[in-house]
TIGU-944106 format. One record per residue (C-alpha): residue number from 1; x, y, z. Coordinates in steps of 0.5 Angstrom, whole numbers, plus 500, padded with zeros to 3 digits. Example, Ala and Ser with C-alpha at 12.3 -4.5 7.8 and 13.67 -1.06 7.14 Angstrom:
n = 1, X = 525, Y = 491, Z = 516
n = 2, X = 527, Y = 498, Z = 514
END
This chain:
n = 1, X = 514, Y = 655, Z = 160
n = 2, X = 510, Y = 655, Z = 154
n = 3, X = 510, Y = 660, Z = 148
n = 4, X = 504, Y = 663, Z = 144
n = 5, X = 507, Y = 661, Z = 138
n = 6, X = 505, Y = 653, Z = 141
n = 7, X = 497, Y = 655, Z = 142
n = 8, X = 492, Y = 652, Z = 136
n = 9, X = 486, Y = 657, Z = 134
n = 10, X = 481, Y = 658, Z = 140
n = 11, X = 485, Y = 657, Z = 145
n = 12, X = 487, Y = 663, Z = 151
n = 13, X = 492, Y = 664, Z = 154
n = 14, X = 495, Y = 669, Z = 160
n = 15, X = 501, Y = 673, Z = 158
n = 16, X = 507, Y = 671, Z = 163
n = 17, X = 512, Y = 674, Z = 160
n = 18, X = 515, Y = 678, Z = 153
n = 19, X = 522, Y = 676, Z = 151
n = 20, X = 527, Y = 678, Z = 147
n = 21, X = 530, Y = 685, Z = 147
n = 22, X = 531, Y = 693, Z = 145
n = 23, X = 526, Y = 695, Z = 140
n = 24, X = 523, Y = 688, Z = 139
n = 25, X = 521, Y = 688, Z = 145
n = 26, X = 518, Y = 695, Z = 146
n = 27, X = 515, Y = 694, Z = 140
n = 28, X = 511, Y = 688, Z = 143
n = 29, X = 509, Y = 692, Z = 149
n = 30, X = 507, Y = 698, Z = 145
n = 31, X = 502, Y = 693, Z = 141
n = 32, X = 499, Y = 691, Z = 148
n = 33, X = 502, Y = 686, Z = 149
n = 34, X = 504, Y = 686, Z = 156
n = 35, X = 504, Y = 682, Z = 163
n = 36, X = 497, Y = 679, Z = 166
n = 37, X = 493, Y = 680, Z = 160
n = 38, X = 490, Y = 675, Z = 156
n = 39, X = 491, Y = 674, Z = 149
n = 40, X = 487, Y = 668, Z = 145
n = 41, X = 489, Y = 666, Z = 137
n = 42, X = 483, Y = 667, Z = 132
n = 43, X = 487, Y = 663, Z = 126
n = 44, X = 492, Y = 662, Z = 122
n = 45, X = 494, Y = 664, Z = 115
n = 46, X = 493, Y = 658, Z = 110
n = 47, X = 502, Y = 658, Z = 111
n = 48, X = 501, Y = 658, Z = 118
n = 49, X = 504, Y = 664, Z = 119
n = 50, X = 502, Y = 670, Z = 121
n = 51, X = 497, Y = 668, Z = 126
n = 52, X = 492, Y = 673, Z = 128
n = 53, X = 491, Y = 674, Z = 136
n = 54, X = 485, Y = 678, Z = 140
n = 55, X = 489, Y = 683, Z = 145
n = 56, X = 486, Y = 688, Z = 149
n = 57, X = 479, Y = 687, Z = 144
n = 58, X = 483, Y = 688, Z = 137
n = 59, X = 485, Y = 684, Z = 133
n = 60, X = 493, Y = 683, Z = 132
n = 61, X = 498, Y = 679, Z = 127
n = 62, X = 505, Y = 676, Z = 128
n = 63, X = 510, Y = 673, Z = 124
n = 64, X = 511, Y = 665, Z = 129
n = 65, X = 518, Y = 668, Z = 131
n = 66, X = 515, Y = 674, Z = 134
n = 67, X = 510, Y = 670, Z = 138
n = 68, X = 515, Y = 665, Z = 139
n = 69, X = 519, Y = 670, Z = 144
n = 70, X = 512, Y = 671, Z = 148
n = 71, X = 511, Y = 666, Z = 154
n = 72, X = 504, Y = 664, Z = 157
n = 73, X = 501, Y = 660, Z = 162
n = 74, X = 495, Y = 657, Z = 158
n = 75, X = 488, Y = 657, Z = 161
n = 76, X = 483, Y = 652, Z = 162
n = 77, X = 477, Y = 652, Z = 157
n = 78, X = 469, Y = 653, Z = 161
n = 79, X = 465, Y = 648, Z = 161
END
């Protein structure tokens, strides 16, 4: 299974399942950031990290290890 921390600026994803545990994790969901949706990446900083994410129509960003802990199931871009 593929993490989110892998997806490249303008690629899409369906969210799988948030890894990691106790407060982490809780802070995660809190963010939103929960099974079914669909989180896509906007851009990186000039570092690589953080990267920012729209999720449920707000923008977020997260450091690559926290977003390495999400798993997906990437979408197929529209014609």
């Amino acid at each position: 299974m593929a993490t989110l921390d892998e997806l490249r600026p303008g690629e899409k994803a369906v969210v799988h399942k948030v890894g990691g545990a106790g407060e982490l994790r809780r802070r995660l969901m809190d963010m939103g950031i929960t099974r079914g949706i669909e989180i896509e990446v906007l851009k990186a900083a000039p570092l690589g990290d953080p990267v920012e994410y729209r999720v449920r129509g707000y923008h977020l960003s997260l450091r690559k290890s926290e977003a390495h802990l999400i798993e997906i199931a990437p979408q197929e871009p529209h014609a």
